[in-house]
VOBA-1610 file (N, C-alpha, C; in pm, whole numbers, padded with zeros to 5 digits, always signed):
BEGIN
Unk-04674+02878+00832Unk-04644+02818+00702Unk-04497+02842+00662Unk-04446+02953+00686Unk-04318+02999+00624Unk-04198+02893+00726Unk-04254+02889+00852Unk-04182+02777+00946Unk-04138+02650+00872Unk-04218+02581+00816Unk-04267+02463+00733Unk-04148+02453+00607Unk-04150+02553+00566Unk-04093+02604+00427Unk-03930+02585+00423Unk-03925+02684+00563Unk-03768+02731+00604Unk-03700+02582+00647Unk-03811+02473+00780Unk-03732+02338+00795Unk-03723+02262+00691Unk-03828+02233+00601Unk-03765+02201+00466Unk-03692+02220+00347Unk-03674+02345+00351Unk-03526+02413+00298Unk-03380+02349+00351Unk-03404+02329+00506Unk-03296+02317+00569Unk-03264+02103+00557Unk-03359+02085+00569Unk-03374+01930+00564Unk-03313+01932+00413Unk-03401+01996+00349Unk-03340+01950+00175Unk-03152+01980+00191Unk-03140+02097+00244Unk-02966+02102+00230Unk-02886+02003+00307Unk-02911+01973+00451Unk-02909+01882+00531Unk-02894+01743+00436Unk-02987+01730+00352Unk-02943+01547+00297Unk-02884+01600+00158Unk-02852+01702+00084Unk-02785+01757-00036Unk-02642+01750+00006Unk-02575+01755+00171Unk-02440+01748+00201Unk-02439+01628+00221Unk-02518+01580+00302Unk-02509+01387+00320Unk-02444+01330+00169Unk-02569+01350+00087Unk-02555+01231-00004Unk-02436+01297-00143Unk-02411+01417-00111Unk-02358+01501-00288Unk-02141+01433-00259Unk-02157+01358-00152Unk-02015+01265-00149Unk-02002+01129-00216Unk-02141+01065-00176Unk-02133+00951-00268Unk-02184+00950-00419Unk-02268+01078-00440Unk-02319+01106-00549Unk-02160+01116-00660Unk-02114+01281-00596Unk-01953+01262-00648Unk-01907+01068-00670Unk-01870+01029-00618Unk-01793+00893-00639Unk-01882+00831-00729Unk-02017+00824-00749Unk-02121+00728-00794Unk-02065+00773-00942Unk-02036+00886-00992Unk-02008+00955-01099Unk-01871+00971-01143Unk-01810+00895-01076Unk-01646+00857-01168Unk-01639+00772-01221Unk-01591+00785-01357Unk-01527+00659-01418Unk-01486+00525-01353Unk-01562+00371-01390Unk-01506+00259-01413Unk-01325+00254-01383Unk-01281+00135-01325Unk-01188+00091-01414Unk-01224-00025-01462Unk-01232+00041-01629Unk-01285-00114-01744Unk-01160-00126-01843Unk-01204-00214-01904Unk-01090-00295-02000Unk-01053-00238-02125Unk-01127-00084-02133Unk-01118-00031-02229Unk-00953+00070-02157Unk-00962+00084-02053Unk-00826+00208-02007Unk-00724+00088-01901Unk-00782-00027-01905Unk-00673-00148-01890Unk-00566-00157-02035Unk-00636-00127-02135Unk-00556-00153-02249Unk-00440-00075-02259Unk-00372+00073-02174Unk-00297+00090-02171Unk-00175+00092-02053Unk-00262-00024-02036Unk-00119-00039-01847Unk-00037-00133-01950Unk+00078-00155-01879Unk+00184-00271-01904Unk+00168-00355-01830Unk+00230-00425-01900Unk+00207-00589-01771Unk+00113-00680-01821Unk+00014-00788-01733Unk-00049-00860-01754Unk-00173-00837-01671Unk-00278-00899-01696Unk-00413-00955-01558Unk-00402-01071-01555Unk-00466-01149-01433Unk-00482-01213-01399Unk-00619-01231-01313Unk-00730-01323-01312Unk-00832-01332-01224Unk-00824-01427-01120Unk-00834-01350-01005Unk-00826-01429-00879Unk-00954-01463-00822Unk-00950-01470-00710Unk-01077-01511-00621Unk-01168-01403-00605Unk-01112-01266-00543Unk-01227-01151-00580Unk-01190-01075-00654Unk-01143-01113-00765Unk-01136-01008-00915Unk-01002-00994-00912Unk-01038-00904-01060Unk-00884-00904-01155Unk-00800-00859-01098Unk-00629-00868-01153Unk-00550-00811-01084Unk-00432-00749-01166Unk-00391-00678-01147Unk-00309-00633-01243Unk-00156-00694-01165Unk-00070-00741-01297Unk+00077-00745-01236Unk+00159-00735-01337Unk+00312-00734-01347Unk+00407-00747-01427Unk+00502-00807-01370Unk+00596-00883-01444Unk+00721-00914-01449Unk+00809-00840-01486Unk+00911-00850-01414Unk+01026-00695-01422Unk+01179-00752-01342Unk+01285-00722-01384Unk+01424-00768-01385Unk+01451-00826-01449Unk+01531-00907-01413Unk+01582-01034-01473Unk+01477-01140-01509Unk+01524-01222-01627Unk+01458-01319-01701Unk+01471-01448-01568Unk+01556-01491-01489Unk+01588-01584-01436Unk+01626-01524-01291Unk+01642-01630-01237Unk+01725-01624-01064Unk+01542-01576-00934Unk+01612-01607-00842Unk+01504-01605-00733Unk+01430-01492-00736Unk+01282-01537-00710Unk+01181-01418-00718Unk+01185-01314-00631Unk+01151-01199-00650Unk+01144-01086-00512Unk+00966-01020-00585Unk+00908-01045-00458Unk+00772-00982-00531Unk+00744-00845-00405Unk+00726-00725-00503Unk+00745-00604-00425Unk+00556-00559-00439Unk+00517-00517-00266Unk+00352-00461-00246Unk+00379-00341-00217Unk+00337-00303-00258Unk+00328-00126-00253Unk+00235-00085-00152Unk+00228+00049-00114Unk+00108+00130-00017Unk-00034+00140-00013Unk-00083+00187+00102Unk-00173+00237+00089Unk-00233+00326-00047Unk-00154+00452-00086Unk-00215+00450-00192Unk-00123+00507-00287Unk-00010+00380-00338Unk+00036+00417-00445Unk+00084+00260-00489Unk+00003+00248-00653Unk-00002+00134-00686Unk+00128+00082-00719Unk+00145-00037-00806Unk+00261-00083-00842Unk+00377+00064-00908Unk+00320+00118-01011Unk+00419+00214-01008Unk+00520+00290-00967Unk+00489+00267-00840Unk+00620+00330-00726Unk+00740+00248-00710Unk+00719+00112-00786Unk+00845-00022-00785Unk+00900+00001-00920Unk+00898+00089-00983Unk+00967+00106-01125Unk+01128+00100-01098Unk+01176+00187-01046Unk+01331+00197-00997Unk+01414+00097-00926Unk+01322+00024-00813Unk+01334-00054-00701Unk+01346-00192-00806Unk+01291-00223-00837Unk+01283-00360-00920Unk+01361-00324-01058Unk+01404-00251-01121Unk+01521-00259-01191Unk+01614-00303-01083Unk+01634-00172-00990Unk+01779-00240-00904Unk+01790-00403-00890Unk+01666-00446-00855Unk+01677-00578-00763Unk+01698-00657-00888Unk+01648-00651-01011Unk+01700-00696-01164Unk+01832-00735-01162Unk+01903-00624-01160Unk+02044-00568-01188Unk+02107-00677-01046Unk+02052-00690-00918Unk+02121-00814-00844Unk+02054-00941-00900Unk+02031-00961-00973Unk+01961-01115-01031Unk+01854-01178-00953Unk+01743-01074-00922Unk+01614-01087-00921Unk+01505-01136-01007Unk+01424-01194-00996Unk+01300-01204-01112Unk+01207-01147-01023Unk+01148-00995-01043Unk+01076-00940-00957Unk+00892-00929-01005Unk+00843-00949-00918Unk+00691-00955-00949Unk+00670-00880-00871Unk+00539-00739-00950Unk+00505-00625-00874Unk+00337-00646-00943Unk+00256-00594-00803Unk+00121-00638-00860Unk+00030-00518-00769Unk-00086-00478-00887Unk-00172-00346-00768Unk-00215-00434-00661Unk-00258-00382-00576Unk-00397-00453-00477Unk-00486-00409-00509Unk-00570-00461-00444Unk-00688-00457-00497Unk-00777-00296-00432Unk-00846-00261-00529Unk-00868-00138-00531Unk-00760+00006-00534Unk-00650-00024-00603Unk-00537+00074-00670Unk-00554+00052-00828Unk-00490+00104-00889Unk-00416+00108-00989Unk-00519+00006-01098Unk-00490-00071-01171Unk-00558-00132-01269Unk-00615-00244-01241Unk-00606-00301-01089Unk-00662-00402-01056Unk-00856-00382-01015Unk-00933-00510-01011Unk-01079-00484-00949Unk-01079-00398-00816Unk-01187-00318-00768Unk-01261-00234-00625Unk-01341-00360-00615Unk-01315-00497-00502Unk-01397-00534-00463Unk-01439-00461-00345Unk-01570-00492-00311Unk-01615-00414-00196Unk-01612-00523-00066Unk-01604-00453+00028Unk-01612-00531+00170Unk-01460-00479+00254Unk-01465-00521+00348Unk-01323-00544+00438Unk-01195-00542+00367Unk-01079-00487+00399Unk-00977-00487+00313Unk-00853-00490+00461Unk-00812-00643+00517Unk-00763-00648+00645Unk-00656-00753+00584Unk-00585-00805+00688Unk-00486-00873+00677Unk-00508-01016+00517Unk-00629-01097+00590Unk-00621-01213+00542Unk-00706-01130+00407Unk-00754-01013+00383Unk-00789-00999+00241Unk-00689-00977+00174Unk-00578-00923+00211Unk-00435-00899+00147Unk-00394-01002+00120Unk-00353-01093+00233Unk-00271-01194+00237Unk-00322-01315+00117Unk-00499-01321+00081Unk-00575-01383-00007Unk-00530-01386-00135Unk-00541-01242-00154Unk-00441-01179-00280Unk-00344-01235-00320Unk-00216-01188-00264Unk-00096-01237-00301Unk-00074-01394-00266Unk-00144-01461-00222Unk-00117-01621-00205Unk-00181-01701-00325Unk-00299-01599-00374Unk-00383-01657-00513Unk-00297-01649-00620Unk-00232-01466-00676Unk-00149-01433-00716Unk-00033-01536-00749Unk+00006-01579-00619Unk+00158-01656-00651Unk+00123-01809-00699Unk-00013-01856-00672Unk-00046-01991-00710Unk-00090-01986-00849Unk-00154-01859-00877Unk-00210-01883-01002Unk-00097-01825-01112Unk+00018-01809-01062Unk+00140-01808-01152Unk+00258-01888-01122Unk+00198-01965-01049Unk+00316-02112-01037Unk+00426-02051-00959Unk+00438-01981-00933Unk+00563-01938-00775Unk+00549-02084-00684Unk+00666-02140-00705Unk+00654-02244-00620Unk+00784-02250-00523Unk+00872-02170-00539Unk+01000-02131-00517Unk+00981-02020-00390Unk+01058-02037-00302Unk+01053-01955-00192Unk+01060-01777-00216Unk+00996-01743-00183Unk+00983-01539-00213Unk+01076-01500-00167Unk+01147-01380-00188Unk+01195-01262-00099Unk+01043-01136-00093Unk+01037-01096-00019Unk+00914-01028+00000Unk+00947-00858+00015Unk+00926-00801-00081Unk+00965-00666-00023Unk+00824-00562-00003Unk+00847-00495+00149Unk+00701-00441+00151Unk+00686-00272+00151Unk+00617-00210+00130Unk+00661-00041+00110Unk+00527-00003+00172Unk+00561+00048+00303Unk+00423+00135+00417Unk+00336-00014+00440Unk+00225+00027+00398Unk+00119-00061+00378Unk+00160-00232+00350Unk+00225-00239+00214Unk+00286-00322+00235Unk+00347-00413+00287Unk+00440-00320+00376Unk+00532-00384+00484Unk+00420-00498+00604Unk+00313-00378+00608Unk+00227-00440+00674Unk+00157-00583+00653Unk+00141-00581+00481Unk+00088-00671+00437Unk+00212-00819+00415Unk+00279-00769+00356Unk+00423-00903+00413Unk+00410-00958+00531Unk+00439-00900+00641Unk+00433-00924+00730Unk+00280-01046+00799Unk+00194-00969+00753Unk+00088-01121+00776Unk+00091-01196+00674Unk+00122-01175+00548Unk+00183-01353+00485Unk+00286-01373+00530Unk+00407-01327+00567Unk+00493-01444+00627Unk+00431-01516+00774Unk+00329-01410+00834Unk+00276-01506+00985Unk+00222-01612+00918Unk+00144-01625+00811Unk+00031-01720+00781Unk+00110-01830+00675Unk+00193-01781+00569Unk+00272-01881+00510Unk+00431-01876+00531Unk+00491-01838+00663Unk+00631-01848+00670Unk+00738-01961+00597Unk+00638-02069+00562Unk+00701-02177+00459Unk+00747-02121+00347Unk+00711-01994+00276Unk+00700-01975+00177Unk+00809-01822+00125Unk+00870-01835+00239Unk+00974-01675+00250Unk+01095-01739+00236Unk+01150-01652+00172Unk+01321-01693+00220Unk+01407-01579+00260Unk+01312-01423+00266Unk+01390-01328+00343Unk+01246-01264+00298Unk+01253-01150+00391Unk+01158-00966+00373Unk+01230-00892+00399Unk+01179-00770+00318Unk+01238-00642+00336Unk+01072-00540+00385Unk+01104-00429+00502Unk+01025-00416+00534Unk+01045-00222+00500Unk+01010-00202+00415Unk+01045+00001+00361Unk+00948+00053+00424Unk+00989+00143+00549Unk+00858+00223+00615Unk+00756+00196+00657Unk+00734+00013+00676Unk+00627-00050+00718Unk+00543+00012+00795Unk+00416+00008+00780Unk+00294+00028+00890Unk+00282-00086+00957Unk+00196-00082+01052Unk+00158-00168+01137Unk+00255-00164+01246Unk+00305-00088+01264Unk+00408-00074+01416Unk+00326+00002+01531Unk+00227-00001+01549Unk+00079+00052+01633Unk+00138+00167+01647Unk+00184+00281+01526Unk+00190+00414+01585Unk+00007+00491+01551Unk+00028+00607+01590Unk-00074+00706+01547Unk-00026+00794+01435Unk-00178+00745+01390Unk-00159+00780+01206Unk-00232+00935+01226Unk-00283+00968+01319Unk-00329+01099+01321Unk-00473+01112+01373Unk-00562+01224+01372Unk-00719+01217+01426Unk-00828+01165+01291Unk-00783+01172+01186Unk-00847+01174+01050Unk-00933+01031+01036Unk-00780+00968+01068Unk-00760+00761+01019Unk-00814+00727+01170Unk-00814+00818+01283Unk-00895+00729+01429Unk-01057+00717+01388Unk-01069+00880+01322Unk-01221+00843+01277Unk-01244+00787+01210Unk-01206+00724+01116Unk-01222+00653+01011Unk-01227+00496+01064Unk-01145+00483+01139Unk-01165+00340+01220Unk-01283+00339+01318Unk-01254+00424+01411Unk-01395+00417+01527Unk-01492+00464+01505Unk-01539+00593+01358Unk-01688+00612+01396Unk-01725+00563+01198Unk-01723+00421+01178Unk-01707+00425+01068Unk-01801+00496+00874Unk-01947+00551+01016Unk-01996+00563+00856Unk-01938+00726+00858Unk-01930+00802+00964Unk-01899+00957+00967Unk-01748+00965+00899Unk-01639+00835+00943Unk-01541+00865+00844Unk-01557+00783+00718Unk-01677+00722+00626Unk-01716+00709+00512Unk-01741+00853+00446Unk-01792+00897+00498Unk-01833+01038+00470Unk-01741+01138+00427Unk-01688+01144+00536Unk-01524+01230+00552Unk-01400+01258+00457Unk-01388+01078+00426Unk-01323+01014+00351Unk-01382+01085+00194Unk-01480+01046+00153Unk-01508+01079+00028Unk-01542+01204+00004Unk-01587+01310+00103Unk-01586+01490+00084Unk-01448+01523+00069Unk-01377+01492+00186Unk-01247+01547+00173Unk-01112+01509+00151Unk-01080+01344+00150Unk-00989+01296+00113Unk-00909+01286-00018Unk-00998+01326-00119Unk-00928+01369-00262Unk-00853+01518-00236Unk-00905+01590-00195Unk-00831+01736-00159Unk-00696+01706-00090Unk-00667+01620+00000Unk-00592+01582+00175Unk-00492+01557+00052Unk-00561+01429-00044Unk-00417+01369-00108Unk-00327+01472-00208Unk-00414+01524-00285Unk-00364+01670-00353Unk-00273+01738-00363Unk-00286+01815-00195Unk-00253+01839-00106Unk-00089+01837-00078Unk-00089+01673-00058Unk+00000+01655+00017Unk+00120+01621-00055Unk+00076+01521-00164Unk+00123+01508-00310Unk+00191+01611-00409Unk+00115+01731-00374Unk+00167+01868-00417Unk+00329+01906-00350Unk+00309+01889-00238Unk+00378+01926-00141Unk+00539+01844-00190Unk+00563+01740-00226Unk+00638+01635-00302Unk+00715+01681-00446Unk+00639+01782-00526Unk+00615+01783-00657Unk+00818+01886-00685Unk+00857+01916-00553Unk+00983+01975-00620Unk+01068+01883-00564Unk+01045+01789-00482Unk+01141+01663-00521Unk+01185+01601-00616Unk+01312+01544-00545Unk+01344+01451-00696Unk+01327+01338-00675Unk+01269+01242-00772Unk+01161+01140-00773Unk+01239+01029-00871Unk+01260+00935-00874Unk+01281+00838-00971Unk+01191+00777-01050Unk+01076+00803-01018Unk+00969+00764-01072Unk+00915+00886-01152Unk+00906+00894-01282Unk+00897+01020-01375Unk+00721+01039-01337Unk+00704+01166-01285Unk+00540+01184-01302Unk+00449+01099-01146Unk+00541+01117-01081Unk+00470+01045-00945Unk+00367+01141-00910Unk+00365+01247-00886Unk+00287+01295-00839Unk+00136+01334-00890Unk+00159+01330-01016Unk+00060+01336-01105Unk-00013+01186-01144Unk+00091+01066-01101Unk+00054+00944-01173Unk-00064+00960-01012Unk-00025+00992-00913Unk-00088+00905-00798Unk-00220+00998-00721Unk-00190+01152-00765Unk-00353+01213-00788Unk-00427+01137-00907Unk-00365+01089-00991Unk-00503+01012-01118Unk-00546+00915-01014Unk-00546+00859-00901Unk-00569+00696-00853Unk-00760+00792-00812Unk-00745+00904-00782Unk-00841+00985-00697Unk-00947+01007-00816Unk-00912+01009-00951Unk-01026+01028-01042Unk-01097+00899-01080Unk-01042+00769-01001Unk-01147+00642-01074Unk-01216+00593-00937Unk-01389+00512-00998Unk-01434+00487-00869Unk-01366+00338-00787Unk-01387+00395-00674Unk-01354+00301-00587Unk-01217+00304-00479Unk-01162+00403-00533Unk-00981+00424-00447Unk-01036+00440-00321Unk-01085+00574-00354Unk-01088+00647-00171Unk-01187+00523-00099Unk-01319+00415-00119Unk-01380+00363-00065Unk-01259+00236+00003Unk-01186+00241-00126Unk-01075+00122-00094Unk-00943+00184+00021Unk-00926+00288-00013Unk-00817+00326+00110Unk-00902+00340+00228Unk-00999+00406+00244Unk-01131+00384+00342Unk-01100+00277+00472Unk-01176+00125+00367Unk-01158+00005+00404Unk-01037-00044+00498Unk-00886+00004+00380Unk-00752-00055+00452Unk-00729+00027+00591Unk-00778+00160+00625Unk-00753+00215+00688Unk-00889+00185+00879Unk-00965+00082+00779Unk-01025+00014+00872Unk-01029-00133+00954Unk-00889-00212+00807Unk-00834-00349+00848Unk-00687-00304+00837Unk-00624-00314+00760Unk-00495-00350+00759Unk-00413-00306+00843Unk-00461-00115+00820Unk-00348-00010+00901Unk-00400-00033+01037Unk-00547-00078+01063Unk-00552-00115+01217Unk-00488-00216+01290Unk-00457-00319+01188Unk-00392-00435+01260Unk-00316-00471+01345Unk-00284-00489+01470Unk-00157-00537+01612Unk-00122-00657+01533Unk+00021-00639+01445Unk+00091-00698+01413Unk+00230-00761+01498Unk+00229-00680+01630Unk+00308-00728+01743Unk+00329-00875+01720Unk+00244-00977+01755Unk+00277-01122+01799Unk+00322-01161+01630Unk+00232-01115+01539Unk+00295-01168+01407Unk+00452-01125+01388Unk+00498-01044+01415Unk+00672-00974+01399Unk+00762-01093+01493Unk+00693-01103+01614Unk+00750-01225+01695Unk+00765-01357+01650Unk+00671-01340+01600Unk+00661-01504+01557Unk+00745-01539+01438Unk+00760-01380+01344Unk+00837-01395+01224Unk+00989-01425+01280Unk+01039-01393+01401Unk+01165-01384+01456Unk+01226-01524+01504Unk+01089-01579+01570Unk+01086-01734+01611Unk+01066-01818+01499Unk+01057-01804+01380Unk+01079-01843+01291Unk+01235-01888+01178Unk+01265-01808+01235Unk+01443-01757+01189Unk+01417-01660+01033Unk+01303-01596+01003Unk+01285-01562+00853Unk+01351-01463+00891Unk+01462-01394+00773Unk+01548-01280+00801Unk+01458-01183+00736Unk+01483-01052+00824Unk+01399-00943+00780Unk+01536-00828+00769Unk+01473-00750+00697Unk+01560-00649+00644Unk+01529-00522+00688Unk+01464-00397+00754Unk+01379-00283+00798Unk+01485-00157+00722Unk+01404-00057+00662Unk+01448+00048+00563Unk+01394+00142+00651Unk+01439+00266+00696Unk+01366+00366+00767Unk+01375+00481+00682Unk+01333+00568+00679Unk+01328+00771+00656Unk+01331+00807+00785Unk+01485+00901+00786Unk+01511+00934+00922Unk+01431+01053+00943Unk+01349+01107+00846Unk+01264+01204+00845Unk+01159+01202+00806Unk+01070+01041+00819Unk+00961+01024+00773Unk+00837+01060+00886Unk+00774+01128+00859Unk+00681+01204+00966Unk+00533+01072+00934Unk+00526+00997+00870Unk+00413+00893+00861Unk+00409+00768+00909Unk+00558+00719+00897Unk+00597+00570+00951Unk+00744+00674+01069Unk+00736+00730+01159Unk+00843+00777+01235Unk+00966+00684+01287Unk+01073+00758+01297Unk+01199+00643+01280Unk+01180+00565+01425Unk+01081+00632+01560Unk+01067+00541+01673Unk+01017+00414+01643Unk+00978+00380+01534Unk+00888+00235+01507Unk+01026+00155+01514Unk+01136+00213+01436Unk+01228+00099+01413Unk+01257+00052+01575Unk+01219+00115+01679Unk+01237+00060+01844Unk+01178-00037+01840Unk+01026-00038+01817Unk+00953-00142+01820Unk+01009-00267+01765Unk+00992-00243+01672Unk+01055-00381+01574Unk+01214-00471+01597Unk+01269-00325+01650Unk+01365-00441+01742Unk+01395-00530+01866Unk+01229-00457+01953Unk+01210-00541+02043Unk+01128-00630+02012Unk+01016-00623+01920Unk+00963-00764+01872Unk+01021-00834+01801Unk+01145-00845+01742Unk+01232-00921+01658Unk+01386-00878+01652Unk+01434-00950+01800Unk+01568-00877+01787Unk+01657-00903+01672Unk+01600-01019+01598Unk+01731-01056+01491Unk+01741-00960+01410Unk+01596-00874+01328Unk+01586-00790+01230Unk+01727-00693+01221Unk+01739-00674+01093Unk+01846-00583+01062Unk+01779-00417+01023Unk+01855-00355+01062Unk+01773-00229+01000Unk+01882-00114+00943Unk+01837-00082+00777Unk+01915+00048+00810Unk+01812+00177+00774Unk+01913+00328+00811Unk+01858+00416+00783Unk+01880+00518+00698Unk+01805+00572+00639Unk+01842+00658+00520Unk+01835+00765+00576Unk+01919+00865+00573Unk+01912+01048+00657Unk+01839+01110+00505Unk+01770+01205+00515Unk+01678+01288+00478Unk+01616+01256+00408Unk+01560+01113+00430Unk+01453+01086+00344Unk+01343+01085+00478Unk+01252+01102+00336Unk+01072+01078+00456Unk+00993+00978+00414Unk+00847+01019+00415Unk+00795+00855+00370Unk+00814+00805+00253Unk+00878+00919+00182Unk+00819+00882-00009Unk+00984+00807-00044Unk+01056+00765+00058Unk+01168+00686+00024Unk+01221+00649-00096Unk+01057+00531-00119Unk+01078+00410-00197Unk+01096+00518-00346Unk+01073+00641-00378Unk+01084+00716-00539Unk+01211+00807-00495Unk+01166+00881-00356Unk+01307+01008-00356Unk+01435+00981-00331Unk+01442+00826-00290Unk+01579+00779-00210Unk+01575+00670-00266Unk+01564+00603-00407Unk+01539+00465-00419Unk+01672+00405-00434Unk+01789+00487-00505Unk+01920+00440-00438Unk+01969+00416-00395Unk+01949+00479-00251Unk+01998+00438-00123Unk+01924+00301-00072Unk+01767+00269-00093Unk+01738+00159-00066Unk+01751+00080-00127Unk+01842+00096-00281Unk+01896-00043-00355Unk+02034-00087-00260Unk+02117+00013-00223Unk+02228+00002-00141Unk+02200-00097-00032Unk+02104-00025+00046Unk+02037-00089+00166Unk+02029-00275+00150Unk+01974-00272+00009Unk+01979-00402-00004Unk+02076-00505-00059Unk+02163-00456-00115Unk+02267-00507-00182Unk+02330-00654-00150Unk+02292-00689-00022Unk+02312-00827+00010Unk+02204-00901+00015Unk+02134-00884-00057Unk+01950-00958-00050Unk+02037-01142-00100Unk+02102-01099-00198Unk+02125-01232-00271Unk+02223-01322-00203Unk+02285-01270-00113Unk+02395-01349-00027Unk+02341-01332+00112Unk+02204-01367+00136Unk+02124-01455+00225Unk+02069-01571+00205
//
């Protein structure tokens, strides 16, 4: 009898670790329209839900619409899009979906769900005028398959620390791709700690963005982030963007590439890659910056860009 007792003790703890990860997430806060009321900017409803965006620079002159990371929403373009203002930009910065104030739809989160986004985005605000595209990590990634899919619609990219250069993101993000419900799991026990963590690690930098580190642990207290970084880390960041970079080259679309000569996440060997899949690309590099560029070095990547407008 006591046999009986002890495997069901153990069974009960056994599914108390299973399920007390999604239980956690099941039990965070919405994002509803009641803590929408204090973002800036506008919504907009697209095809799979709301979206958060703003307008930022200049009142007039050619658009530059800046995508942010994996997981740091529009906020991280605060500095970056003044600069590009200040060159006579009209800059549009918008969350993706499952960041910042925009909808957690659920499902796949891969190229053409990105690319869905920002093509709805630009139609359902009359962008009819050719983009400059600027992309930051994730981003970069995500530019990059809208210019494969609408290259009609670019008139330059800038690519800040882009992913998708098939490096290795580490053992964490392999599980998370190849064994996908064990890194569902993974993801939601321990990935709020990882970001913390690492974010912490940042916190005696100097940041242009007032409160980064604190703005981008809050993304970890609403439901749906970690399921949504999850996802991208099962489409987007997996993506062989190889033939798309080629094709952007055979295209003649000018690309711009921003490196951190000390970025240990996007490593400065990618910029190899990218110049053999697109010899035209230009690239420069920033010395002691790492991945968090686009806030600790955002000067230097206004510099970087300074000829956006005399292309």
């Amino acid at each position: 009898m006591i046999w009986w007792i002890l495997l069901f003790l153990l069974l009960a703890v056994v599914a108390a670790v299973i399920i007390w990860p999604f239980w956690l997430e099941a039990r965070k806060p919405k994002m509803t329209d009641e803590l929408r009321r204090a973002a800036p900017g506008e919504f907009i409803k697209l095809s799979r839900g709301l979206t958060h965006y703003q307008w930022l620079g200049s009142s007039r002159g050619p658009v530059a619409v800046c995508v942010h990371g994996l997981t740091t929403p529009s906020f991280v373009w605060g500095p970056i899009a003044a600069g590009l203002g200040k060159l006579g930009f009209r800059v549009l910065v918008y969350d993706l979906y499952g960041r910042g104030y925009s909808d957690r739809p659920r499902g796949p989160q891969d190229g053409p769900f990105f690319v869905a986004q920002l093509a709805d985005l630009l139609e359902a605000l009359e962008v009819e005028e050719d983009v400059t595209l600027v992309g930051y990590s994730m981003g970069g990634a995500v530019i990059t398959a809208f210019a494969g899919t609408y290259p009609e619609k670019l008139r330059q990219m800038v690519l800040l620390a882009p992913a998708g250069m098939g490096h290795d993101l580490g053992p964490i993000v392999r599980l998370v791709q190849q064994r996908p419900w064990l890194g569902r799991w993974m993801m939601l026990a321990l990935y709020g700690r990882s970001l913390r963590q690492s974010t912490e690690e940042e916190r005696d930098l100097p940041s242009a963005v007032e409160g980064i580190v604190d703005l981008q642990q809050n993304e970890i207290n609403y439901r749906g982030f970690i399921p949504a970084v999850t996802a991208s880390m099962r489409g987007m960041i997996e993506e062989d963007l190889e033939e798309t970079h080629r094709e952007i080259g055979r295209e003649g679309i000018q690309v711009l590439a921003i490196w951190g000569r000390d970025d240990e996440v996007i490593p400065i060997s990618a910029m190899g890659k990218l110049a053999q899949w697109n010899r035209a690309a230009r690239h420069e590099v920033i010395e002691g910056a790492g991945h968090g560029l686009a806030y600790t070095h955002s000067d230097e990547v206004l510099y970087a860009m300074r000829d956006l407008m005399r292309d």
